[in-house]
N, C-alpha and C positions, 0 to 999 in steps of 0.2 A: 437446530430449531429453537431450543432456549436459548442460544445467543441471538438472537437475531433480531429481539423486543429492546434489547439494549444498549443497540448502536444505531447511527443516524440514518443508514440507511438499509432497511432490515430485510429489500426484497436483494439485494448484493450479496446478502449471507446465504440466505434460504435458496437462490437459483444456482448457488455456485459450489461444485464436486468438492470445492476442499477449501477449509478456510486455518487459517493460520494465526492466534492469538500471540502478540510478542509484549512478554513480562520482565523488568528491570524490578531487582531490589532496594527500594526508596532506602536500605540506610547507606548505600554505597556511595559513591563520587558523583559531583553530577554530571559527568562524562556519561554515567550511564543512557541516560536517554540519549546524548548524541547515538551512544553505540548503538541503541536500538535502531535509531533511524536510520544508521548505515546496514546494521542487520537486513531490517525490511528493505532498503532499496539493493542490497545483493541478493536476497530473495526473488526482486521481483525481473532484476536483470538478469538473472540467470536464468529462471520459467520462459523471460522472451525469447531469449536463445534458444530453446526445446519448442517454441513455438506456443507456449502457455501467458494468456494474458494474465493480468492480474491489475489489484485493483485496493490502496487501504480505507478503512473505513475507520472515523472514531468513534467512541463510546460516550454516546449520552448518558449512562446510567452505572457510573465507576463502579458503586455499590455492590449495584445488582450482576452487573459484568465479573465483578470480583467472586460472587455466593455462586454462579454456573461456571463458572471455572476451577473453582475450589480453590483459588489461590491466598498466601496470607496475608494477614495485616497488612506484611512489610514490602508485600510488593506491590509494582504499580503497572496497572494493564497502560501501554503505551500505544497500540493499534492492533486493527485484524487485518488481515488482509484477506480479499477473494482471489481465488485461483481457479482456472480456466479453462476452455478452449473454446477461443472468439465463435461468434455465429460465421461472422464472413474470415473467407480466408485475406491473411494480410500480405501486400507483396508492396513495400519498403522502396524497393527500385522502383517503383513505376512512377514515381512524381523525383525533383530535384528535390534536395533539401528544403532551399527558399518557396516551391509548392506548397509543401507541406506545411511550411512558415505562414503563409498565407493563406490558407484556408484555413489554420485554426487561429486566424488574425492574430498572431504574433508578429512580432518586430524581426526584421532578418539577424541572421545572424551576426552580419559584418557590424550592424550600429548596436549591437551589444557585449563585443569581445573584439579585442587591439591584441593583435601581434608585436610583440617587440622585438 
């Protein structure tokens, strides 16, 4: 409940069983933030797999995000994430790919990846 004033979207913290704060050490390489963001997206692939949605959010307010978390100086809050289980249930198969390409008005897949 106190994180959830200092990120963008704070009803995503507050509706959601479990949320996940991911922190790099700003004096390290700056690979670290890549690695963050591969952290959070095998977090969030993996939850799918278990059937758990999930969702990250940024932090409007580093500061204050930093003071409810207790974290130091030298680190840097990189994202939350929300974690889940969807209201509807999701079933993957029931549309093609290219459906699903289309309804969330994306470009198919073929006119944006070559096979060599």
């Amino acid at each position: 409940e106190r994180l959830a004033p200092v990120v963008y979207v704070p009803r995503m913290i507050m509706a959601a069983p479990v949320a996940v704060a991911i922190a790099v050490d700003g004096t390290g390489s700056a690979m670290s933030g890549f690695d963050a963001g591969r952290a959070a997206q095998n977090m969030m692939l993996a939850a799918w797999a278990e059937g758990v949605a999930s969702c990250p959010n940024g932090i409007a307010d580093p500061d204050a995000a930093r003071a409810v978390l207790g974290l130091a100086p030298t680190q840097v809050l990189v994202a939350i994430l929300a974690l889940g289980y969807p209201a509807r249930p999701r079933d993957p198969a029931r549309r093609s790919p290219d459906e699903w390409s289309a309804r969330a008005h994306r470009r198919r897949l073929g006119s944006v990846v070559t096979e060599l």
